[in-house]
mmJSON file of the N, C-alpha and C atoms, coordinates in Angstrom:
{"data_MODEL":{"atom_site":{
"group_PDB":["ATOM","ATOM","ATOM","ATOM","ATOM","ATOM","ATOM","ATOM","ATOM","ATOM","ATOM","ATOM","ATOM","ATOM","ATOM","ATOM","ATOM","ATOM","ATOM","ATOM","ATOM","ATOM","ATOM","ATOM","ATOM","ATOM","ATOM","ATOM","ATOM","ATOM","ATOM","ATOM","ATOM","ATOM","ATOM","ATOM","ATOM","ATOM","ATOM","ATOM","ATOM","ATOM","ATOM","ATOM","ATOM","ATOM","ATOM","ATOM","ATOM","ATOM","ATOM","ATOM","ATOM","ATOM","ATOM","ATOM","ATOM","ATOM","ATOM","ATOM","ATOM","ATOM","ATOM","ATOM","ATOM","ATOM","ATOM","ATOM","ATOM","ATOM","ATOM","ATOM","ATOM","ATOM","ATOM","ATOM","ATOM","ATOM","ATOM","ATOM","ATOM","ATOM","ATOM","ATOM","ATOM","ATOM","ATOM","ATOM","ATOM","ATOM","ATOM","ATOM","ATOM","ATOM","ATOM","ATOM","ATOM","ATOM","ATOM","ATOM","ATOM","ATOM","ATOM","ATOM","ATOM","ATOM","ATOM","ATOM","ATOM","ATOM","ATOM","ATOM","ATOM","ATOM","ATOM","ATOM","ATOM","ATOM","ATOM","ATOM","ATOM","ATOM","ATOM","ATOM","ATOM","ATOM","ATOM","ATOM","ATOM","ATOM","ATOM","ATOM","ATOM","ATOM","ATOM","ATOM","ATOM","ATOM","ATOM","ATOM","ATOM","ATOM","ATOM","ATOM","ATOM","ATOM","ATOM","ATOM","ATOM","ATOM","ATOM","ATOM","ATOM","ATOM","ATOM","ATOM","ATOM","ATOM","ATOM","ATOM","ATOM","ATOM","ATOM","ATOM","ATOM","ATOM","ATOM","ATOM","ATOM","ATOM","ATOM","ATOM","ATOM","ATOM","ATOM","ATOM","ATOM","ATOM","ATOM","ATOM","ATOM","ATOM","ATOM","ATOM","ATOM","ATOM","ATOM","ATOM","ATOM","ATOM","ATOM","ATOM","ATOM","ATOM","ATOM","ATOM","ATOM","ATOM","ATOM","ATOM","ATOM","ATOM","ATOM","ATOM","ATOM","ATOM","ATOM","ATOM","ATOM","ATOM"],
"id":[1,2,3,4,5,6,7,8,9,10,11,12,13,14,15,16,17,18,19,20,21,22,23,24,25,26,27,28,29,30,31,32,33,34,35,36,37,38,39,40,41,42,43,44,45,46,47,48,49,50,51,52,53,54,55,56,57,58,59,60,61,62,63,64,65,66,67,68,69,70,71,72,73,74,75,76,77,78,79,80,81,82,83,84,85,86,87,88,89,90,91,92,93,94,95,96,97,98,99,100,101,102,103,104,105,106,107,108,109,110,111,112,113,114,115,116,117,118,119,120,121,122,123,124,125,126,127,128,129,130,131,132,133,134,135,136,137,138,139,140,141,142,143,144,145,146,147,148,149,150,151,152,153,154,155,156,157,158,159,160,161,162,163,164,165,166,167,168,169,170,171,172,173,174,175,176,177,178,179,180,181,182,183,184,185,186,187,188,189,190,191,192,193,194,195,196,197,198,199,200,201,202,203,204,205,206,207,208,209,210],
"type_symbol":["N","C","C","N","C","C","N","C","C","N","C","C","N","C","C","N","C","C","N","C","C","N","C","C","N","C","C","N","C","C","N","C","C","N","C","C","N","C","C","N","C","C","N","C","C","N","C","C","N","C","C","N","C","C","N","C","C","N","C","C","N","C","C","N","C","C","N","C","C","N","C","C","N","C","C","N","C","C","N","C","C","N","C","C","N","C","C","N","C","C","N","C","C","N","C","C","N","C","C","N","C","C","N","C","C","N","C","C","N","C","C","N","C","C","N","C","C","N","C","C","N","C","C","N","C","C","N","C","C","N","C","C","N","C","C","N","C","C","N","C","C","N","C","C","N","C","C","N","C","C","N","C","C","N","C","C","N","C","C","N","C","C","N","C","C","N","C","C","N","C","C","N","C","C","N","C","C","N","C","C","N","C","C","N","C","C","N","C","C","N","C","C","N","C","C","N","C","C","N","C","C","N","C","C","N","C","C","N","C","C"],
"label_atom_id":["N","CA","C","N","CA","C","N","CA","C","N","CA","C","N","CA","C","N","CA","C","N","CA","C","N","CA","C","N","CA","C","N","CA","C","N","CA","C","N","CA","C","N","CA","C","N","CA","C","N","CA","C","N","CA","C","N","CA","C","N","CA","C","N","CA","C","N","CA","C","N","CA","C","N","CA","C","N","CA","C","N","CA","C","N","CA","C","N","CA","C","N","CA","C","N","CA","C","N","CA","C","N","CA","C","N","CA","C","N","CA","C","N","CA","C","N","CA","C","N","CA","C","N","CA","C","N","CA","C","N","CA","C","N","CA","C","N","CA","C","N","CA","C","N","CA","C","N","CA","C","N","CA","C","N","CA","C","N","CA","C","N","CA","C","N","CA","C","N","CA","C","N","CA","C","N","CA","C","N","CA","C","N","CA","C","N","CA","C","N","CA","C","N","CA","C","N","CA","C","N","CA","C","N","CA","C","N","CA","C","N","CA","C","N","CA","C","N","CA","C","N","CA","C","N","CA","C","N","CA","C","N","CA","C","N","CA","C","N","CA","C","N","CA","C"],
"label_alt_id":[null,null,null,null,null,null,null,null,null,null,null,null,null,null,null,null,null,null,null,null,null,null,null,null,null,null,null,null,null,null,null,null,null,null,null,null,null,null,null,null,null,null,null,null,null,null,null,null,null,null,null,null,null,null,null,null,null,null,null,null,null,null,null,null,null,null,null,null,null,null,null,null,null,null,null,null,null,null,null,null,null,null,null,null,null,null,null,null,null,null,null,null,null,null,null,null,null,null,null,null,null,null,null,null,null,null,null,null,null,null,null,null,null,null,null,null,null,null,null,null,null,null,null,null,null,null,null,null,null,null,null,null,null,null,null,null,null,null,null,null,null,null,null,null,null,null,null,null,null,null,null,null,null,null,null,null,null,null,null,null,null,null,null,null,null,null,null,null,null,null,null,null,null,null,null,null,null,null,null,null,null,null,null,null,null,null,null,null,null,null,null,null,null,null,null,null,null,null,null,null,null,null,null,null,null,null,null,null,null,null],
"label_comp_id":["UNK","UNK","UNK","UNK","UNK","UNK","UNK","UNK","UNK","UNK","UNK","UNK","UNK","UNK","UNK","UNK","UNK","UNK","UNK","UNK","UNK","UNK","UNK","UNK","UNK","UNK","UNK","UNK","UNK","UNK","UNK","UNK","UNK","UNK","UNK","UNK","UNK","UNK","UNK","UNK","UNK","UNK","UNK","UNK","UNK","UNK","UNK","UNK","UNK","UNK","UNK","UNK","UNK","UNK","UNK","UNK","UNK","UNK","UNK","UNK","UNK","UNK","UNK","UNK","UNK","UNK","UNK","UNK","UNK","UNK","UNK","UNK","UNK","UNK","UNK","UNK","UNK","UNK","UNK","UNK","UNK","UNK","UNK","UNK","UNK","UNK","UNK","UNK","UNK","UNK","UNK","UNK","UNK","UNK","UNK","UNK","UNK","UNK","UNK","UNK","UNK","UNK","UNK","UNK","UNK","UNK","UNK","UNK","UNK","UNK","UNK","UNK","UNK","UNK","UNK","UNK","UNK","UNK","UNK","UNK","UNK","UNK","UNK","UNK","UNK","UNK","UNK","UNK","UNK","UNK","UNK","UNK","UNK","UNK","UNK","UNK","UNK","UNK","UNK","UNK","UNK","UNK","UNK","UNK","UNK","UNK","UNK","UNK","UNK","UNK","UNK","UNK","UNK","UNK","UNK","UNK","UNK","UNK","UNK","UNK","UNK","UNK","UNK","UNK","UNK","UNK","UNK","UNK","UNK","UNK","UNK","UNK","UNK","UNK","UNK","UNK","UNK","UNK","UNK","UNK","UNK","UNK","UNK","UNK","UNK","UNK","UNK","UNK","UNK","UNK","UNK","UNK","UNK","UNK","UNK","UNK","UNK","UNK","UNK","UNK","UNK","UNK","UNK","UNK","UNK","UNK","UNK","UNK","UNK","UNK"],
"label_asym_id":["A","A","A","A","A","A","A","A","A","A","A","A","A","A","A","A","A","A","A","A","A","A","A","A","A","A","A","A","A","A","A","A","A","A","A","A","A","A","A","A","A","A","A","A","A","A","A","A","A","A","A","A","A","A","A","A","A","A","A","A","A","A","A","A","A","A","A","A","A","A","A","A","A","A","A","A","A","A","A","A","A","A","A","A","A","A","A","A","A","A","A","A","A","A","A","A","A","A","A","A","A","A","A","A","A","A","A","A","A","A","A","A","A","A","A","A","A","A","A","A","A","A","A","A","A","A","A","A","A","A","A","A","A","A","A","A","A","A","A","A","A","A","A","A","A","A","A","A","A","A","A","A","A","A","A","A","A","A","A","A","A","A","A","A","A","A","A","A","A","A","A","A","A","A","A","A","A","A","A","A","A","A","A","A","A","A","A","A","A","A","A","A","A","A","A","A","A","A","A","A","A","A","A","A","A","A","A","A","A","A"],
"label_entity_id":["1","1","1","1","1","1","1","1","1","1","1","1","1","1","1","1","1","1","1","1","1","1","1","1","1","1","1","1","1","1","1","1","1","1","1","1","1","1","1","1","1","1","1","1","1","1","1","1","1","1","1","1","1","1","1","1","1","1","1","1","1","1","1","1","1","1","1","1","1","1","1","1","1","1","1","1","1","1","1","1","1","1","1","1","1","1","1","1","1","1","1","1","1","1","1","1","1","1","1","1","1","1","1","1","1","1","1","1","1","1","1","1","1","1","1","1","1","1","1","1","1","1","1","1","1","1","1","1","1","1","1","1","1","1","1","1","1","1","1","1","1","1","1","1","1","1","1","1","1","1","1","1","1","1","1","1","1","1","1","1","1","1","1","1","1","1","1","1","1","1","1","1","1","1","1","1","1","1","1","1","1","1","1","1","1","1","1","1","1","1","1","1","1","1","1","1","1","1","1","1","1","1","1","1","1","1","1","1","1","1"],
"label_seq_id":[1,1,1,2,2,2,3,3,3,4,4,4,5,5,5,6,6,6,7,7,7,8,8,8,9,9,9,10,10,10,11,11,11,12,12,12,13,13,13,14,14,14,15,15,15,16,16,16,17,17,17,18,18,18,19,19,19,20,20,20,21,21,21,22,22,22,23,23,23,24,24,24,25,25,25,26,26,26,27,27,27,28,28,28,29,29,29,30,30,30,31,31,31,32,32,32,33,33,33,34,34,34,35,35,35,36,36,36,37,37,37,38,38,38,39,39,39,40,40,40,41,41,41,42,42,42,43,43,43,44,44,44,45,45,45,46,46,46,47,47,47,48,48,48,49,49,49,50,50,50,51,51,51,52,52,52,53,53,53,54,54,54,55,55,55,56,56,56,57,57,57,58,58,58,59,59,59,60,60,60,61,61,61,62,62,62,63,63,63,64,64,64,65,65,65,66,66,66,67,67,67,68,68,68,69,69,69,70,70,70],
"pdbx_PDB_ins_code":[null,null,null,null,null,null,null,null,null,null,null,null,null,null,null,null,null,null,null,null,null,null,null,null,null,null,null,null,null,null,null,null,null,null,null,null,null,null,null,null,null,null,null,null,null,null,null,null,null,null,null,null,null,null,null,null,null,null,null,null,null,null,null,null,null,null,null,null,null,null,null,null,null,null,null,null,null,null,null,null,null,null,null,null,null,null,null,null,null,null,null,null,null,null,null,null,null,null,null,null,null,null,null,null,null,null,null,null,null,null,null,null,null,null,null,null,null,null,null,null,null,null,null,null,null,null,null,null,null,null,null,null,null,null,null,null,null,null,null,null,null,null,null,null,null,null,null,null,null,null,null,null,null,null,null,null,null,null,null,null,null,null,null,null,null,null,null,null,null,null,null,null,null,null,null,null,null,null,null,null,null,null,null,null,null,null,null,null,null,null,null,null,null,null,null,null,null,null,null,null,null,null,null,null,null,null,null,null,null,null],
"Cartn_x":[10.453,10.573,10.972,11.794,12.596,11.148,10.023,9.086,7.84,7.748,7.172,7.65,9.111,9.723,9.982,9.369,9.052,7.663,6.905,5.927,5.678,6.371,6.442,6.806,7.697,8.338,7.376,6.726,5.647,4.548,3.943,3.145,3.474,4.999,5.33,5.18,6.24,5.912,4.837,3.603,2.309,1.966,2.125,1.613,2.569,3.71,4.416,3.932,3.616,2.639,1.569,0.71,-0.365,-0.127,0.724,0.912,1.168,2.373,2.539,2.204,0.645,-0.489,-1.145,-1.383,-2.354,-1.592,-0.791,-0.095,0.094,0.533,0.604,-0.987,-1.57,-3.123,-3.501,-3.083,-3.669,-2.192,-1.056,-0.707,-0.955,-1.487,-1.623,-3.038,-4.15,-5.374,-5.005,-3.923,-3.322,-2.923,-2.267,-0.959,-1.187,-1.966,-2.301,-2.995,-3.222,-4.451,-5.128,-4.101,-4.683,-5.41,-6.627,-7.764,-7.392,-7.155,-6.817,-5.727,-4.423,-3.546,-4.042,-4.71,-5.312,-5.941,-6.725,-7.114,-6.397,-5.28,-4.506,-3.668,-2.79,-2.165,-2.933,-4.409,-5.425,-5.855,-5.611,-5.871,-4.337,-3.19,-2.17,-2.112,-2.566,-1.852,-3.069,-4.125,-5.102,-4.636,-4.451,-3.703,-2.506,-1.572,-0.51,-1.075,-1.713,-2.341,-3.18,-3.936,-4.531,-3.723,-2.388,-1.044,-0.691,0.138,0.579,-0.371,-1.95,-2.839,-3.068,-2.824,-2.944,-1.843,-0.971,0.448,-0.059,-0.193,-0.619,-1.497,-2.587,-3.434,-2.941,-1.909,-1.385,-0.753,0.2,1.052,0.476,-1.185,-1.276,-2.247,-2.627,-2.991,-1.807,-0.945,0.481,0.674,0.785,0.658,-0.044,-1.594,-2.309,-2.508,-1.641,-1.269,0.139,0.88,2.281,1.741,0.754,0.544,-0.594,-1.023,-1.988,-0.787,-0.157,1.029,2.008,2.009,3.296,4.185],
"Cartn_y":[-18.769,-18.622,-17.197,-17.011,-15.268,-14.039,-14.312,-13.614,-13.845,-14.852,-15.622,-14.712,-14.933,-14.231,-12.633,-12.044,-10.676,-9.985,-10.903,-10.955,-10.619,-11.76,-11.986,-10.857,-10.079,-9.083,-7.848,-7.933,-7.143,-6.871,-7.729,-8.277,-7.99,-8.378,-8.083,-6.425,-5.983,-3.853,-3.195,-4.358,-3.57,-3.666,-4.643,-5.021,-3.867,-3.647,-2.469,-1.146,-0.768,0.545,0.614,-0.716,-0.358,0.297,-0.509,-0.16,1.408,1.955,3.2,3.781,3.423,4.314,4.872,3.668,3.891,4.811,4.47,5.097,6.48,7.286,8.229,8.93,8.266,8.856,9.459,8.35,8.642,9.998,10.134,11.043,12.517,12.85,13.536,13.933,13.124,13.852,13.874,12.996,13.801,14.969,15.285,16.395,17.43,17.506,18.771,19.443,20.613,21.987,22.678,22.524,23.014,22.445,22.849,21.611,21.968,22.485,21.972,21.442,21.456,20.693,19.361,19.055,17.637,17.079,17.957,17.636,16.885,17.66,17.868,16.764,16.007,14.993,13.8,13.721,12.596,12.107,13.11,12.707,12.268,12.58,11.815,10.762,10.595,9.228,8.291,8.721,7.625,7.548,7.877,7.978,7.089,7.126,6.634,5.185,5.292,3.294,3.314,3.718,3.181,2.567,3.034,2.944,1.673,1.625,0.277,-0.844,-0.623,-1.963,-1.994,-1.048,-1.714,-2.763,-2.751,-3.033,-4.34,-4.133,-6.04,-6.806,-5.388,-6.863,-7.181,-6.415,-7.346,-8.039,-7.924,-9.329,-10.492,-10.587,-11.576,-12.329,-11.294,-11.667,-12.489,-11.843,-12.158,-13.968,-13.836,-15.123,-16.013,-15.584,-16.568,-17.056,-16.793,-16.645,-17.819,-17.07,-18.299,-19.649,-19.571,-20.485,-21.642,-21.091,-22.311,-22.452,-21.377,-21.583,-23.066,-22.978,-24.172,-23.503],
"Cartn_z":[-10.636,-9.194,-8.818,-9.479,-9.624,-9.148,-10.488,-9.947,-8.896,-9.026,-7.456,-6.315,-6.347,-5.006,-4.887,-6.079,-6.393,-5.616,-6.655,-5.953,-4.18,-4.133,-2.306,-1.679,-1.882,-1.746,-1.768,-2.356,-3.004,-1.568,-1.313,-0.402,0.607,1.232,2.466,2.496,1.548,1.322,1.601,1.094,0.932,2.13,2.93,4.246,5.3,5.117,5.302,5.484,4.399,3.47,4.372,4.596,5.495,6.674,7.093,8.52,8.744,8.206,7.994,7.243,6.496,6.03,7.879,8.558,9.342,10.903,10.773,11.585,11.169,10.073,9.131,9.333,9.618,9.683,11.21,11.797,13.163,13.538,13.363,14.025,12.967,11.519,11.336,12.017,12.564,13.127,14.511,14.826,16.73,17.21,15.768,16.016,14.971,14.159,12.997,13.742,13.132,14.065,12.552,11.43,10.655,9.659,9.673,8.612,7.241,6.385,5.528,5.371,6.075,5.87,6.26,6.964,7.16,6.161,5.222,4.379,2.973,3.016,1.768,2.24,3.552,3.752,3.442,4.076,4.306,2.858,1.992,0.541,-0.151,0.13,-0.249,0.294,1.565,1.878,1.679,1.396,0.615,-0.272,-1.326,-2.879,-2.956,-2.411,-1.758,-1.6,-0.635,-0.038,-1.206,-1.892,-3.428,-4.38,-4.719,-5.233,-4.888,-3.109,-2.683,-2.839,-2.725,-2.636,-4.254,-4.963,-6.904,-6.877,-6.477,-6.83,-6.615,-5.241,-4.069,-5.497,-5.622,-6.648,-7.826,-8.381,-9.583,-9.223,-8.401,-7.967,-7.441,-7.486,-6.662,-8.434,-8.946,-10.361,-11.451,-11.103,-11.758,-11.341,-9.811,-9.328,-9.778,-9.55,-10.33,-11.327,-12.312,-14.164,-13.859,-12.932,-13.003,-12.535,-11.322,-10.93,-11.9,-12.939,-13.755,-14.672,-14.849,-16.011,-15.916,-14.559,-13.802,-13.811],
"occupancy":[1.0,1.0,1.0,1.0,1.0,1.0,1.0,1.0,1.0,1.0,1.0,1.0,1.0,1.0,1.0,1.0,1.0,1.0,1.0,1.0,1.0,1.0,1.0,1.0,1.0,1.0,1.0,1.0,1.0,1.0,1.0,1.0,1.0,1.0,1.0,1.0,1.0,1.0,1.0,1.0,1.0,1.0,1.0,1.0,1.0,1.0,1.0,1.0,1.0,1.0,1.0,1.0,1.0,1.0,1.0,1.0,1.0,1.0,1.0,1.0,1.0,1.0,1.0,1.0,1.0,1.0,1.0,1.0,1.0,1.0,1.0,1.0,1.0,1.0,1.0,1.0,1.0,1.0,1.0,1.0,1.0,1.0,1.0,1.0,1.0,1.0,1.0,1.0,1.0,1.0,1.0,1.0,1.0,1.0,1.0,1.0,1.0,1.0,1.0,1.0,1.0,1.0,1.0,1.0,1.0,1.0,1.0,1.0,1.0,1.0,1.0,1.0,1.0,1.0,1.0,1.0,1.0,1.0,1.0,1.0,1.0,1.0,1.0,1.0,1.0,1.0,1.0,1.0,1.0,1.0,1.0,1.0,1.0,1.0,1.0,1.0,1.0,1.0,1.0,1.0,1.0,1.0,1.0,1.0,1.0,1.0,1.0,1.0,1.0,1.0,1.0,1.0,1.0,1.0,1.0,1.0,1.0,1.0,1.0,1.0,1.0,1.0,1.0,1.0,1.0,1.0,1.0,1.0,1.0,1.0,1.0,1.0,1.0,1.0,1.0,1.0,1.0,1.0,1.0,1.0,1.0,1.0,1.0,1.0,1.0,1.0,1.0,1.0,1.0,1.0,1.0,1.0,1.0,1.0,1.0,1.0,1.0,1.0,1.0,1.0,1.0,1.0,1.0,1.0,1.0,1.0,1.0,1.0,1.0,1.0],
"B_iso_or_equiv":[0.0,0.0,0.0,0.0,0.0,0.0,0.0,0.0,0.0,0.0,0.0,0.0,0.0,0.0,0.0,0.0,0.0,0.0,0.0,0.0,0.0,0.0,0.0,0.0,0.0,0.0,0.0,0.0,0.0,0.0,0.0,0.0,0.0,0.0,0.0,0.0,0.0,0.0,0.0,0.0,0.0,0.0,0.0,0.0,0.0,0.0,0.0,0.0,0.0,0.0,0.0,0.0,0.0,0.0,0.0,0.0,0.0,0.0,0.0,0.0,0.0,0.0,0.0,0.0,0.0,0.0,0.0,0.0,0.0,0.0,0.0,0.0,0.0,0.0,0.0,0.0,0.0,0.0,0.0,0.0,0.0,0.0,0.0,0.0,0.0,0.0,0.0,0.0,0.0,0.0,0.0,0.0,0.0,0.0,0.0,0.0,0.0,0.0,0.0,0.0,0.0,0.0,0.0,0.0,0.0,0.0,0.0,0.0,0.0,0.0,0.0,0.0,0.0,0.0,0.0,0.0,0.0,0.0,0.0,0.0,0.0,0.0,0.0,0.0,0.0,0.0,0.0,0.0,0.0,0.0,0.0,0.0,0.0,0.0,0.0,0.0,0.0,0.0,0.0,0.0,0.0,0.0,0.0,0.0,0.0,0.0,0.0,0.0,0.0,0.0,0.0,0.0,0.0,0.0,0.0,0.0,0.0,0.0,0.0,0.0,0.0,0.0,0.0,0.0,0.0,0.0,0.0,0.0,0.0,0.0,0.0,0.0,0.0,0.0,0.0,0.0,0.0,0.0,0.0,0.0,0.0,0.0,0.0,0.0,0.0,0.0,0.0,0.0,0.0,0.0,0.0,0.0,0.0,0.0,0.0,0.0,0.0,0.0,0.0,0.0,0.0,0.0,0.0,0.0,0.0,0.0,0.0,0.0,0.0,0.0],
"pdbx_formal_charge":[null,null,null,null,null,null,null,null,null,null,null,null,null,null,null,null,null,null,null,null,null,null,null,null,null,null,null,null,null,null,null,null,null,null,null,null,null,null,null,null,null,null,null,null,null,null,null,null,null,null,null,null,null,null,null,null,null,null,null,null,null,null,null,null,null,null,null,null,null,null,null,null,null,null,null,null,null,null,null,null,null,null,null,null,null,null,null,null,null,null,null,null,null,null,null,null,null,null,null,null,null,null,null,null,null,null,null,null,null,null,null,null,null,null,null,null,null,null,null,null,null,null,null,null,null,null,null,null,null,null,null,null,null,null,null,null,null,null,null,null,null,null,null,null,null,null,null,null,null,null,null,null,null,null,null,null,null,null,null,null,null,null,null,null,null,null,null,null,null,null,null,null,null,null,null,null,null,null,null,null,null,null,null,null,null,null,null,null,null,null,null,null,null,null,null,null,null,null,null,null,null,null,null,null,null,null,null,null,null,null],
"auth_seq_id":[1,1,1,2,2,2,3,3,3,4,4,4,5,5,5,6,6,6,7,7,7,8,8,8,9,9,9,10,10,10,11,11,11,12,12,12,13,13,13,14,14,14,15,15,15,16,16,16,17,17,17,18,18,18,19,19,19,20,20,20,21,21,21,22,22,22,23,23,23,24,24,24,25,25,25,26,26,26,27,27,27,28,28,28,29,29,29,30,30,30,31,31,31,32,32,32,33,33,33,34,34,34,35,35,35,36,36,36,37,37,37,38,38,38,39,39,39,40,40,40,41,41,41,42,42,42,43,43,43,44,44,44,45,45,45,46,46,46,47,47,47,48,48,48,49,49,49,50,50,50,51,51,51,52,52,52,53,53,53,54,54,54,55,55,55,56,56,56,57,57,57,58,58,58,59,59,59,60,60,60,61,61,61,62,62,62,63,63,63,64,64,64,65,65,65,66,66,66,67,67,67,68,68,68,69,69,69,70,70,70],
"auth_comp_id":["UNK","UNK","UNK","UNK","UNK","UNK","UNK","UNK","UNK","UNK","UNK","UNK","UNK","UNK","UNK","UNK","UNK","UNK","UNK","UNK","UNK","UNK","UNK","UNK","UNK","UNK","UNK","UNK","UNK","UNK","UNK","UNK","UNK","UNK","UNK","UNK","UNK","UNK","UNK","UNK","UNK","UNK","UNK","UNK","UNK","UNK","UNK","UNK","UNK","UNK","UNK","UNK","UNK","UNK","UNK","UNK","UNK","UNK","UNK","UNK","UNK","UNK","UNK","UNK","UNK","UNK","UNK","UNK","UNK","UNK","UNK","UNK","UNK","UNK","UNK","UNK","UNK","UNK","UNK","UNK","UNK","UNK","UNK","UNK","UNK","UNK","UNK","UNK","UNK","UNK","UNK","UNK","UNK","UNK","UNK","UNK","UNK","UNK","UNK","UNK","UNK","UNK","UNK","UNK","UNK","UNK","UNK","UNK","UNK","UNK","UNK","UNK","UNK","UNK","UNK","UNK","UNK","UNK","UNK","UNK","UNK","UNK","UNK","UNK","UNK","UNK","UNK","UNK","UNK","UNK","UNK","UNK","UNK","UNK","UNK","UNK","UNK","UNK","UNK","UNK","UNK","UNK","UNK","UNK","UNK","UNK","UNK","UNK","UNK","UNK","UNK","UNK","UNK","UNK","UNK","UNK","UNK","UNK","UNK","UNK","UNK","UNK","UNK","UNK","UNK","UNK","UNK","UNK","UNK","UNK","UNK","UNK","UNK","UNK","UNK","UNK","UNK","UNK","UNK","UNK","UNK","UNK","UNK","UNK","UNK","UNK","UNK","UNK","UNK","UNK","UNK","UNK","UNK","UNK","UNK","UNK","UNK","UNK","UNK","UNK","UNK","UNK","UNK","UNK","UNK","UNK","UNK","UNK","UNK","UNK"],
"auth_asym_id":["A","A","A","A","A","A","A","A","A","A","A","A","A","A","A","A","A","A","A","A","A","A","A","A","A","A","A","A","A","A","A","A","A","A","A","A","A","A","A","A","A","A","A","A","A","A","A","A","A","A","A","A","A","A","A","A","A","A","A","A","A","A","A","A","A","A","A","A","A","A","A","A","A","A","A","A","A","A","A","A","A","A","A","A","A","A","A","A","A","A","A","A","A","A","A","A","A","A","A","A","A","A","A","A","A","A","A","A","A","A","A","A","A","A","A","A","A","A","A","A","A","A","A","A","A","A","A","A","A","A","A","A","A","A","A","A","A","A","A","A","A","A","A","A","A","A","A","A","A","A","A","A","A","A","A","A","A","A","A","A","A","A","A","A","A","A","A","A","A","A","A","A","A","A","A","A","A","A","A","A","A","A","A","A","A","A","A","A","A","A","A","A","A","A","A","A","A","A","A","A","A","A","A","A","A","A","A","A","A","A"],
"auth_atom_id":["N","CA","C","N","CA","C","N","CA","C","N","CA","C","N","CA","C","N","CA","C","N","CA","C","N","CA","C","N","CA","C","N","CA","C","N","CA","C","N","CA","C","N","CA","C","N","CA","C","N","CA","C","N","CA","C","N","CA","C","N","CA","C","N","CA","C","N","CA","C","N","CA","C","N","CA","C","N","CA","C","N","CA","C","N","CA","C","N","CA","C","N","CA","C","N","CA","C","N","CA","C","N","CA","C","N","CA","C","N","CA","C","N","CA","C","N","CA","C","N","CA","C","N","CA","C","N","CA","C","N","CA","C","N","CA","C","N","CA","C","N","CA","C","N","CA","C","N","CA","C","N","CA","C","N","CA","C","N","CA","C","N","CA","C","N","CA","C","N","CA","C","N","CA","C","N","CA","C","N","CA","C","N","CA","C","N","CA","C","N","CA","C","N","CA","C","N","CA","C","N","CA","C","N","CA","C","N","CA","C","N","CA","C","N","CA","C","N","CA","C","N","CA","C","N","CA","C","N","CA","C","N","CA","C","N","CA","C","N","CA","C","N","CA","C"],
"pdbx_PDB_model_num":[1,1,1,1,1,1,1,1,1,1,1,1,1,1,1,1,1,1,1,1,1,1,1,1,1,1,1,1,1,1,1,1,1,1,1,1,1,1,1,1,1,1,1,1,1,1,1,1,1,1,1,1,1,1,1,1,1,1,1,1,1,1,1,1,1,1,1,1,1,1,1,1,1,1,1,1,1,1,1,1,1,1,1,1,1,1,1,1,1,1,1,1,1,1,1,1,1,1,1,1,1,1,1,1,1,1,1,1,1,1,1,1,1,1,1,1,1,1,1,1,1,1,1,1,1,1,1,1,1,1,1,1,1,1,1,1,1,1,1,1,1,1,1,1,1,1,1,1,1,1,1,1,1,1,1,1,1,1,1,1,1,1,1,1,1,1,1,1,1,1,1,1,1,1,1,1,1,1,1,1,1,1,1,1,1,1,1,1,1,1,1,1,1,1,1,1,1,1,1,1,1,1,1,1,1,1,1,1,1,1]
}}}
């Protein structure tokens, strides 16, 4: 159960992460002037949300292993 509720935890963060991926996006193309710094943020914070959504899919892989496990 311990990691079940890890898991869970997991999920909620990532769903987190999104949010202030997307938000993180829209005010760096509101408020930047300089293109390559746009460049160079827009590629961390994809990298970044590549990161948080790996995470999501092992935990939900993980899950599905506990869950045939019992």
């Amino acid at each position: 159960k311990e990691v079940l509720s890890c898991i869970e935890n997991m999920h909620v963060l990532e769903n987190e992460a999104d949010e202030l991926f997307h938000r993180s996006m829209a005010e760096l193309f509101l408020k930047e002037e300089d293109t390559l710094h746009i460049l160079k943020f827009k590629e961390v914070y994809e990298q970044l949300e590549s990161v948080v959504d790996s995470v999501d899919y092992i935990g939900k892989l993980v899950r599905g292993i506990k869950v045939k496990q019992g």
